[in-house]
TORKOL-4160 file (C-alpha; in steps of 0.2 Angstrom, whole numbers, padded with zeros to 4 digits, m for minus):
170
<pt num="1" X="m1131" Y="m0126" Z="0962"/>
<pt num="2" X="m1142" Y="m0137" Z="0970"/>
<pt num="3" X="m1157" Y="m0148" Z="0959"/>
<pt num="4" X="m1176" Y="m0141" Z="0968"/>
<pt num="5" X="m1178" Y="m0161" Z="0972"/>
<pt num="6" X="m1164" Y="m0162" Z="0983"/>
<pt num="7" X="m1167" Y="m0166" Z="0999"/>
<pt num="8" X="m1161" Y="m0151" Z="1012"/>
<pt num="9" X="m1156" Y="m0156" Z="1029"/>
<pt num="10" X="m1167" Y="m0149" Z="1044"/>
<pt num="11" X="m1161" Y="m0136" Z="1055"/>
<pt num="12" X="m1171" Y="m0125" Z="1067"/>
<pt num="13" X="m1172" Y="m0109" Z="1062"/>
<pt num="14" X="m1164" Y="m0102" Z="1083"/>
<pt num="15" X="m1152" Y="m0109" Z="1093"/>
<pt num="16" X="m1157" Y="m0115" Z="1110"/>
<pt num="17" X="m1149" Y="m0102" Z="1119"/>
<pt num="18" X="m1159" Y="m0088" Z="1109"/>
<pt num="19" X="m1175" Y="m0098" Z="1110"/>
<pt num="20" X="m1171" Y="m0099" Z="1130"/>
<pt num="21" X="m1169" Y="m0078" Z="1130"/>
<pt num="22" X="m1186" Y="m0076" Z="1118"/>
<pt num="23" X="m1197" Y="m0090" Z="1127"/>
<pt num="24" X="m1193" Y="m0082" Z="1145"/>
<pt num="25" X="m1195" Y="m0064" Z="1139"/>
<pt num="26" X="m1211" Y="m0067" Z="1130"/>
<pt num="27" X="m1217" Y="m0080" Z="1143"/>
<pt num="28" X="m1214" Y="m0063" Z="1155"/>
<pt num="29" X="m1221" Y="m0051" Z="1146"/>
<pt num="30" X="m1237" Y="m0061" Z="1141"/>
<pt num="31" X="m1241" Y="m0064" Z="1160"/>
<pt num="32" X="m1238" Y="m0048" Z="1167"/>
<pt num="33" X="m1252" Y="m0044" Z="1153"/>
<pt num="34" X="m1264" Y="m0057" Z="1160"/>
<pt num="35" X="m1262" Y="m0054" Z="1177"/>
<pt num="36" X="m1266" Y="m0036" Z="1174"/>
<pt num="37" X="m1281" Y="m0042" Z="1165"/>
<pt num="38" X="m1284" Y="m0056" Z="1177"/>
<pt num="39" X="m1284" Y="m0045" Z="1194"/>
<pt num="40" X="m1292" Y="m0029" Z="1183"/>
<pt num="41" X="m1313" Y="m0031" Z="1189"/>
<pt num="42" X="m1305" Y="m0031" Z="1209"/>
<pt num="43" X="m1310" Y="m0050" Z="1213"/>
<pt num="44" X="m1300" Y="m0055" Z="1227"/>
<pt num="45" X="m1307" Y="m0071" Z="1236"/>
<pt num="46" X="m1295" Y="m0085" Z="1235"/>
<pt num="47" X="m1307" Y="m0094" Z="1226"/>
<pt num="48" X="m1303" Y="m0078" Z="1211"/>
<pt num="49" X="m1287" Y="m0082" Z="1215"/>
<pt num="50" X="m1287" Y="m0102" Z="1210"/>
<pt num="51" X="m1297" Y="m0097" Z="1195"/>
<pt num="52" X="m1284" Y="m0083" Z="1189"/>
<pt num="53" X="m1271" Y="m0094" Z="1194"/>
<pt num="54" X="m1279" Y="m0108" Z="1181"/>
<pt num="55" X="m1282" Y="m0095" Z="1167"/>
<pt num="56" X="m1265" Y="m0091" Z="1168"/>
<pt num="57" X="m1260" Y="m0108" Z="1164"/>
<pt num="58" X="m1272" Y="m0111" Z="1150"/>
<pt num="59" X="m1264" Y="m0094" Z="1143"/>
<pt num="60" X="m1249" Y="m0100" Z="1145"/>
<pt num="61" X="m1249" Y="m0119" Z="1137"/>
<pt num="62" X="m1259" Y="m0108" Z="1124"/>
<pt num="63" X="m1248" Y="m0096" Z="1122"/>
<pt num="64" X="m1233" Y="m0110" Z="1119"/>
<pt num="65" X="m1245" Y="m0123" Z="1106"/>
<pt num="66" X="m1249" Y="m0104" Z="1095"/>
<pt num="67" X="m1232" Y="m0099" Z="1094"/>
<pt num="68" X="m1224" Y="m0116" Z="1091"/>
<pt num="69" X="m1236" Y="m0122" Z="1077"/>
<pt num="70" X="m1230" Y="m0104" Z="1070"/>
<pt num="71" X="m1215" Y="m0108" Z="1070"/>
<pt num="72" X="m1217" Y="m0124" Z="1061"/>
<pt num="73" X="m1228" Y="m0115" Z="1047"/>
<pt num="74" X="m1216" Y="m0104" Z="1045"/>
<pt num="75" X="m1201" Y="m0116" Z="1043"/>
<pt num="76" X="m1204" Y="m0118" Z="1026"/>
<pt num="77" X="m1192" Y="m0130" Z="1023"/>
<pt num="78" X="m1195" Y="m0150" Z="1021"/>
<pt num="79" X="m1207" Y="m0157" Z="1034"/>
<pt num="80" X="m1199" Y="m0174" Z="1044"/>
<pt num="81" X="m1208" Y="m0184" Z="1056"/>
<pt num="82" X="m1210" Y="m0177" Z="1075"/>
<pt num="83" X="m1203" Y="m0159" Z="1066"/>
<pt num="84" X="m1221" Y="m0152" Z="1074"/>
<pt num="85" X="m1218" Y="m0160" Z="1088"/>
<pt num="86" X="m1201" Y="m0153" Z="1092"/>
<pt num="87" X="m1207" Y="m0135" Z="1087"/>
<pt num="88" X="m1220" Y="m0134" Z="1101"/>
<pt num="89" X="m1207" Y="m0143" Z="1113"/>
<pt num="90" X="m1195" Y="m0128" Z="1108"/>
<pt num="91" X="m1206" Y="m0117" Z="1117"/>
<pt num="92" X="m1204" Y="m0125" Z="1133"/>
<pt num="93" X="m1197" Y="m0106" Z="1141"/>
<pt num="94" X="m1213" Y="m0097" Z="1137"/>
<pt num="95" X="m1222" Y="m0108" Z="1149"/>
<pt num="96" X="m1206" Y="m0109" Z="1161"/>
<pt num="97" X="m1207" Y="m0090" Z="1163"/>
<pt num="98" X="m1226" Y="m0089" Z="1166"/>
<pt num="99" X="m1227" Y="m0103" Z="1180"/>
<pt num="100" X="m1220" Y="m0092" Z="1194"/>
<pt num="101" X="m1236" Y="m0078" Z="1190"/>
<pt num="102" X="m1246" Y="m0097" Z="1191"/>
<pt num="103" X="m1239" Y="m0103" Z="1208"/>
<pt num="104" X="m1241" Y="m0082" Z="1214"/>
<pt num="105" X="m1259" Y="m0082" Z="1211"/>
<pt num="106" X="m1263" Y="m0100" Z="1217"/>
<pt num="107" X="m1253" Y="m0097" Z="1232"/>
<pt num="108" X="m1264" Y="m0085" Z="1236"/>
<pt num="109" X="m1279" Y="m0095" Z="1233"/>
<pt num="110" X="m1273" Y="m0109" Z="1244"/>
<pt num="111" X="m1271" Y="m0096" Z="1256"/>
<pt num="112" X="m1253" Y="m0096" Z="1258"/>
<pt num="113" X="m1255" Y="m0075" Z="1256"/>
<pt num="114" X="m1266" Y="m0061" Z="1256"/>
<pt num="115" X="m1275" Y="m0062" Z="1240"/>
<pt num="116" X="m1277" Y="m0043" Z="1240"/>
<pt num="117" X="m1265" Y="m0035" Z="1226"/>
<pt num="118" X="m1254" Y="m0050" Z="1224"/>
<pt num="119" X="m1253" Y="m0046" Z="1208"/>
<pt num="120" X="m1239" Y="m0034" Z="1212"/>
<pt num="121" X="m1228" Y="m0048" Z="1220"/>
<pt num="122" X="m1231" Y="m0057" Z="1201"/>
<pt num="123" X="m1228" Y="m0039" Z="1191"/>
<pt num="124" X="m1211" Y="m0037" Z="1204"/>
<pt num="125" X="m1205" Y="m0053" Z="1199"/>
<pt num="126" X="m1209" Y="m0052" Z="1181"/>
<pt num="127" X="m1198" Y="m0036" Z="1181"/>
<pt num="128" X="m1183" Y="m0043" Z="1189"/>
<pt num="129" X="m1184" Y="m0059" Z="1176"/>
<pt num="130" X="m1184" Y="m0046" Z="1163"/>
<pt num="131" X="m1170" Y="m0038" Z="1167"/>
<pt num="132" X="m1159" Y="m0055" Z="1171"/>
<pt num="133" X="m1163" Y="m0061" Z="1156"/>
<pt num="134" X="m1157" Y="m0045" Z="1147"/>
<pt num="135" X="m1142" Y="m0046" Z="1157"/>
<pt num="136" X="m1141" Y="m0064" Z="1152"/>
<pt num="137" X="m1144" Y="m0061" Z="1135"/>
<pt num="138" X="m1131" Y="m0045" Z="1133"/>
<pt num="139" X="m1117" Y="m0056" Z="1143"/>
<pt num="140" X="m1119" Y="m0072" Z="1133"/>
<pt num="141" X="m1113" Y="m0060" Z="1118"/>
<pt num="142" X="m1100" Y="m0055" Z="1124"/>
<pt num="143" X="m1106" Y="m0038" Z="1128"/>
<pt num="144" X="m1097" Y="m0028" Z="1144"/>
<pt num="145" X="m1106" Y="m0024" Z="1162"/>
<pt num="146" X="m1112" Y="m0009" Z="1160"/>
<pt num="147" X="m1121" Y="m0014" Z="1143"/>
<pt num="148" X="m1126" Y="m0029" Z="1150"/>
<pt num="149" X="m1134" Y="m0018" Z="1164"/>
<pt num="150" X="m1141" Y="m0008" Z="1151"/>
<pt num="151" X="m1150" Y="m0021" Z="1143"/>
<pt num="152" X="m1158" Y="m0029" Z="1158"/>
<pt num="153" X="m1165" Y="m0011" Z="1162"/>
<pt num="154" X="m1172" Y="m0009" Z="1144"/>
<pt num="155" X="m1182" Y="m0025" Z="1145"/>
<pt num="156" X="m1186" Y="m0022" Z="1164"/>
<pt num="157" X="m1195" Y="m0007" Z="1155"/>
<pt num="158" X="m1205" Y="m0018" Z="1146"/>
<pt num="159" X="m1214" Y="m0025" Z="1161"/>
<pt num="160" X="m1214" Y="m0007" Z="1169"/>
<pt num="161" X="m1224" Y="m0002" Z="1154"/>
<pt num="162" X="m1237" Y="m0016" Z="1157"/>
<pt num="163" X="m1240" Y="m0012" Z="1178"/>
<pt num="164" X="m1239" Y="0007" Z="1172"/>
<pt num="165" X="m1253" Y="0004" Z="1160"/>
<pt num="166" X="m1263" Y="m0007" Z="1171"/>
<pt num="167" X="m1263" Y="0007" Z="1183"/>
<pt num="168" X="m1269" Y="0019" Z="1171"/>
<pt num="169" X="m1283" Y="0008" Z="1163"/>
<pt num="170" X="m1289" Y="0005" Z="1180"/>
């Protein structure tokens, strides 16, 4: 038994490769979401475009400070110096997984495509990141092909469900 006063040795509470899967998968999700909101009033100047492109990157360095202060809070064990710091480092893949939805829309505001439903092109390769990183994810445990491919389709699911809504809220 140990004394209350003893000191416990800090750990984080995922490993990195599990913090990888659940940053890119949540970083994936969460832009597929704001570039349905983003693109939903049918504002397609490139100018729009730049603007959607910077809200998505506020949302996203948003997005990573909320979630890793969370995990910090919740980390109820004893506090060491940088231990904040090193919780919103952590969440590095949430941001990761959003800048290619970033780099879509400000491509099409520096003119580099049609601005016009460019937001399929960022829902498209949301998808297919949700579906390598279920692959990923069911491989990396030691999980066969086919379940592997199974899981990749589950989580592409996910963003299927986001453009499917978008197209019935519109």
């Amino acid at each position: 038994m140990t004394d209350s006063t003893e000191a416990v040795p800090w750990r984080p509470a995922h490993d990195r490769r599990s913090m990888l899967l659940f940053g890119g998968v949540y970083g994936a999700v969460v832009a597929s979401a704001m570039l349905a909101a983003l693109t939903e009033y049918g504002r397609y100047s490139r100018a729009d475009r730049r603007y959607d492109a910077a809200w998505l990157l506020v949302t996203a360095l948003a997005s990573a400070l909320a979630h890793g202060y969370a995990h910090y809070i919740a980390d109820r064990g004893p506090r060491r110096r940088g231990q904040v710091l090193r919780a919103l480092a952590a969440e590095w893949p949430l941001v990761a997984a959003m800048l290619p939805s970033v780099l879509i829309l400000a491509g099409a505001g520096w003119g580099w495509w049609p601005t016009r439903s460019v937001e399929y092109a960022g829902f498209s390769f949301n998808i297919a990141l949700l579906f390598t990183l279920g692959m990923a994810s069911a491989r990396s445990a030691g999980r066969g092909w086919a379940v592997a491919s199974a899981t990749g389709v589950g989580d592409a699911l996910i963003g299927v469900i986001v453009v499917v809504a978008n197209a019935v809220i519109k």
